[in-house]
C-alpha positions as CSV (number, residue, x, y, z in Angstrom):
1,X,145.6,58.8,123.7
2,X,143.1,61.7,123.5
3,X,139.4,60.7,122.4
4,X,138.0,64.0,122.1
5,X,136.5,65.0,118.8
6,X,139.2,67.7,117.0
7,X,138.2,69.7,114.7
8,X,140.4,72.6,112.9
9,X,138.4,76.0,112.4
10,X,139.6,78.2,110.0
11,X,138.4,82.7,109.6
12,X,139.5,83.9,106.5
13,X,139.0,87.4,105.2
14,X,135.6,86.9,104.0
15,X,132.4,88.9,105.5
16,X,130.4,86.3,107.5
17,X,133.1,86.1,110.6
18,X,130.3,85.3,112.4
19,X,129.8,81.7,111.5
20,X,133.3,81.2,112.3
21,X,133.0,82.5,115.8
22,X,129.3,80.8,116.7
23,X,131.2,77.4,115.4
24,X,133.5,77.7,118.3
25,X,131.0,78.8,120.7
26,X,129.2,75.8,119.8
27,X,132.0,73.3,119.9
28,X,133.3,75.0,123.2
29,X,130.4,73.8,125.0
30,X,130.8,69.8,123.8
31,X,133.2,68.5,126.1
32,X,133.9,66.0,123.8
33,X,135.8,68.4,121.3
34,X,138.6,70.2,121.2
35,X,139.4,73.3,118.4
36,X,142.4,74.1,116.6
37,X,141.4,77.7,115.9
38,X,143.7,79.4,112.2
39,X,142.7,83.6,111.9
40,X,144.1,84.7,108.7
41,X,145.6,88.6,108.7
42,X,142.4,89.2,106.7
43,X,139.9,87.3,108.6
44,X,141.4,89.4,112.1
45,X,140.2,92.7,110.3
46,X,136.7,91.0,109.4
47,X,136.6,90.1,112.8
48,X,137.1,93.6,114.2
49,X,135.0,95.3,111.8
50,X,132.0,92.9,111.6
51,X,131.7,92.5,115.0
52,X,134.0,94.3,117.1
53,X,136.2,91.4,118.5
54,X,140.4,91.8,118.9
55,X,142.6,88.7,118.4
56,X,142.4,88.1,122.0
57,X,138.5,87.7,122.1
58,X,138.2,84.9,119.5
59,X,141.2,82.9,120.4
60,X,139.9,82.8,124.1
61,X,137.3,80.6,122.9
62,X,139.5,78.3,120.8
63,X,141.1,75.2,122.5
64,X,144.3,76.0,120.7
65,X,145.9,78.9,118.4
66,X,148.2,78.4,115.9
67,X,149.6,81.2,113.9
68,X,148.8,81.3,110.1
69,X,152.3,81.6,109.0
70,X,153.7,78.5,111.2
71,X,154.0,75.9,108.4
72,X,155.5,74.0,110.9
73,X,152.7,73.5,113.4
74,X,151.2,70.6,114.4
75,X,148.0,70.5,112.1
76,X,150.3,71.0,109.1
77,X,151.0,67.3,109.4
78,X,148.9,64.4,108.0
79,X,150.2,62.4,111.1
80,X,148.0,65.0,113.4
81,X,145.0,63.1,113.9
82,X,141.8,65.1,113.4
83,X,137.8,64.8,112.6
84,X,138.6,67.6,109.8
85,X,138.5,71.4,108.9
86,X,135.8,73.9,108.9
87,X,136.8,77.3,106.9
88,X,134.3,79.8,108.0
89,X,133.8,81.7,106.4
90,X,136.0,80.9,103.3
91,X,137.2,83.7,100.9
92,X,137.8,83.2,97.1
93,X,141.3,83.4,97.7
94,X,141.9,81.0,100.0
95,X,139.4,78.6,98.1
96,X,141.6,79.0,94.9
97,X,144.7,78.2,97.1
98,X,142.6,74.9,98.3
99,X,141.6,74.4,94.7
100,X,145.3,74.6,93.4
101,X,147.6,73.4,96.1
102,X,148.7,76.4,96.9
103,X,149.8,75.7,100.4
104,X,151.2,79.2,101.1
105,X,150.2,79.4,104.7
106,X,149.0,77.2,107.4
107,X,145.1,77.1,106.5
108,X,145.5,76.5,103.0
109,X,148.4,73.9,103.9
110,X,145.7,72.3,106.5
111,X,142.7,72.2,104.0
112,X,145.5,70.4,101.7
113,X,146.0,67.6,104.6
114,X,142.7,67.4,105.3
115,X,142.4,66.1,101.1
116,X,145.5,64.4,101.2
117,X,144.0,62.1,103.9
118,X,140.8,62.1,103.1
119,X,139.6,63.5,106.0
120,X,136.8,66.2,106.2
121,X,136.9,69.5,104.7
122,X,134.2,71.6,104.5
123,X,134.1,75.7,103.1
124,X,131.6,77.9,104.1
125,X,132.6,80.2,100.7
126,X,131.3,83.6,100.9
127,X,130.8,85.8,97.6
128,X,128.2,86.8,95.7
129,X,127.5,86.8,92.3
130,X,130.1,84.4,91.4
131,X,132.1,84.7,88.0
132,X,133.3,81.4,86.4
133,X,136.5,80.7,88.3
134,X,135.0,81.1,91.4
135,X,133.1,78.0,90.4
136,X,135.3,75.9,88.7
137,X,137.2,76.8,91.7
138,X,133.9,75.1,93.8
139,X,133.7,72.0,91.2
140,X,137.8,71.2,91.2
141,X,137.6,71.0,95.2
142,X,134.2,69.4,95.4
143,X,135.9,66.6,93.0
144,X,139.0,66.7,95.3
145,X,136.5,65.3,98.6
146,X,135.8,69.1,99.9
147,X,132.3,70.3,100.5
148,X,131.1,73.5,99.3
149,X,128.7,75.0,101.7
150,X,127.6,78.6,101.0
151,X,125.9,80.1,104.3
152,X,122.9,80.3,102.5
153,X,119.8,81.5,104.6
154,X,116.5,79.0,105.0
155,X,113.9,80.5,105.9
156,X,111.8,77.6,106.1
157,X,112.5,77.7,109.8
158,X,110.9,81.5,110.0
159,X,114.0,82.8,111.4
160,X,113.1,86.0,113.4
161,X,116.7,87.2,114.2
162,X,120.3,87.3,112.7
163,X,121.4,84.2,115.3
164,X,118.7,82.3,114.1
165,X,120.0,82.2,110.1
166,X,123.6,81.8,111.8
167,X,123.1,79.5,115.0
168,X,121.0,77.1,111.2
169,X,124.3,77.4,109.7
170,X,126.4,76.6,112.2
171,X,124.5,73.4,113.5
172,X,124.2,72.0,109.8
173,X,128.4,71.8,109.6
174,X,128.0,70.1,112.8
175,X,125.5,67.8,111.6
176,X,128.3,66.6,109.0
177,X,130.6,66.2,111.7
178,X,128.1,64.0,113.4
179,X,128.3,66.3,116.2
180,X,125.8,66.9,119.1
181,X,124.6,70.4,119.0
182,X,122.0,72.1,121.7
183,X,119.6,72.4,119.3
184,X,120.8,74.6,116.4
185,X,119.0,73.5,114.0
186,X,115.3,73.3,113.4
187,X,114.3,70.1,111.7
188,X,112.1,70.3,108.5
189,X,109.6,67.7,109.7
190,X,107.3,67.7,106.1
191,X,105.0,70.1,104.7
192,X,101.8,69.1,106.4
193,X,103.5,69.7,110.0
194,X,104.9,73.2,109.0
195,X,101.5,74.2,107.3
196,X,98.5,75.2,108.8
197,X,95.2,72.9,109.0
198,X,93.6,75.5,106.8
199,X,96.7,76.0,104.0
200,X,97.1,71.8,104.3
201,X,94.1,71.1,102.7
202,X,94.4,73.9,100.1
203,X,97.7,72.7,98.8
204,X,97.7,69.0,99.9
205,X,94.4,67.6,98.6
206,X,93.7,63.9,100.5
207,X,94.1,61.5,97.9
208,X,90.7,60.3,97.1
């Protein structure tokens, strides 16, 4: 049997195709892992339009495609073994479908395996501001094992270009995976290394 690390990656219609994408570049190049890559209708348009890429250019980088609409497909089952799911990024509908059961297509009927078995679920869920179903939506799934992680910038890393706010992103789900990464992610290593000599002992006084 297999021993590769698989993990299913799920682009929904949400803006943010991007982190979807850089998380299968990123997995591509551990030869340890092997993708299961879902598009949703909606998340092929967000593809195209955020950054120019046809059906053809992300599933090249996939290990393998199934179609959103094949219920039948091999990661639909709980008996497919699997590290977990990765929806990035996730819409609001398809993290009310999670939040309900609604397993009306093959991502939302993945993410409901993936709680069913208590495997790994994680949603990058994209929308701002959020009105009061989107988070009950965020609490119900978060109670049901999932974990909510917006893409939320830090720019305690002094990121100087788009990739770097992404390529953080990205290599923090991997980090929950316990995945090896090259380097995605820049370590917070405590105040007094990120500061200055001169702001330390401004804002850090010794203790006398």
């Amino acid at each position: 049997m297999s021993t590769a690390r698989r993990v299913v990656v799920a682009i929904t219609g949400a803006s943010g195709a991007v982190y979807g994408v850089r998380l299968l570049q990123a997995l591509a190049m551990n030869d340890d892992c092997e993708t299961h890559l879902i598009c949703s209708s909606s998340g092929l348009l967000t593809l195209h339009h955020e950054l120019g890429m046809q059906r053809a250019d992300v599933e090249r980088i996939a290990g393998v495609v199934h179609n959103v609409r094949d219920i039948g497909a091999s990661v639909a089952s709980g008996s497919f073994r699997c590290d977990g799911m990765v929806i990035a990024p996730c819409s609001m509908r398809t993290l009310a479908a999670v939040a309900t059961g609604l397993a009306d297509n093959l991502i939302a009927r993945t993410a409901d395996v993936m709680l069913k078995e208590r495997r790994k679920l994680v949603l990058l869920a994209r929308e701002t501001p959020l009105h009061l179903v989107h988070l009950r939506n965020m609490t119900t799934v978060t109670e049901m094992g999932a974990i909510v992680m917006p893409p939320v910038p830090a720019f305690y890393t002094h990121p100087q270009h788009v990739d770097d706010i992404v390529n953080h992103t990205v290599g923090r789900v991997l980090d929950l995976f316990g995945i090896d990464h090259a380097g995605l992610v820049s370590r917070w290593a405590g105040m007094r290394a990120a500061l200055t000599p001169h702001t330390n002992e401004e804002l850090i006084p010794e203790t006398p």
